[in-house]
C-alpha positions, 0 to 999 in steps of 0.5 A: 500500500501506498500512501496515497491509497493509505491516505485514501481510506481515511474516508472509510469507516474502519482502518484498512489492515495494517499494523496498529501503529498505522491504525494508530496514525489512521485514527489521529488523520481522522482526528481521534487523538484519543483512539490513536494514542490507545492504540499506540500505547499498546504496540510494544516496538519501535514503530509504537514508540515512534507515533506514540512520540508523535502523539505527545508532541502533537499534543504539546508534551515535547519531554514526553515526546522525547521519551518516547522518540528515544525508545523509537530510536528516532531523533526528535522531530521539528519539523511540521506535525504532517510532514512528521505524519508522512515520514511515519506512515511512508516509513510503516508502509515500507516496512510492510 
């Protein structure tokens, strides 16, 4: 999947099947901060660390978030929330 046909499901009524730390993103497009944070908090790897970082800093927890970037092994992002949005997801979708 790209991430164009990854962006183009965010206007269906449940996530496509992909790892939860892309439903995670899928949900936080969608603007369910609070979905996409449950489900990230639950995925135990890096790729759950890394939008779980993503999460607090869209939230405004930077020392959060830089806990977070460091269990992802990732350096902290300062870049713009969706370009952060796009590396994440175009990263998750390579991986697959």
């Amino acid at each position: 999947m790209t991430l164009s046909e990854f962006r183009a499901t965010l206007k269906d009524a449940a996530p496509p099947d992909v790892s939860p730390a892309l439903v995670a993103l899928w949900h936080d497009a969608r603007g369910d901060w609070e979905m996409a944070h449950r489900v990230a908090q639950d995925v135990n790897d890096r790729s759950g660390a890394w939008v779980h970082a993503y999460l607090h800093r869209k939230e405004g927890e930077i020392d959060n978030a830089r806990y977070w970037y460091g269990q992802a092994d990732k350096p902290a992002a300062t870049d713009s929330l969706e370009a952060e949005w796009d590396r994440i997801a175009s990263g998750l979708l390579d991986e697959r």
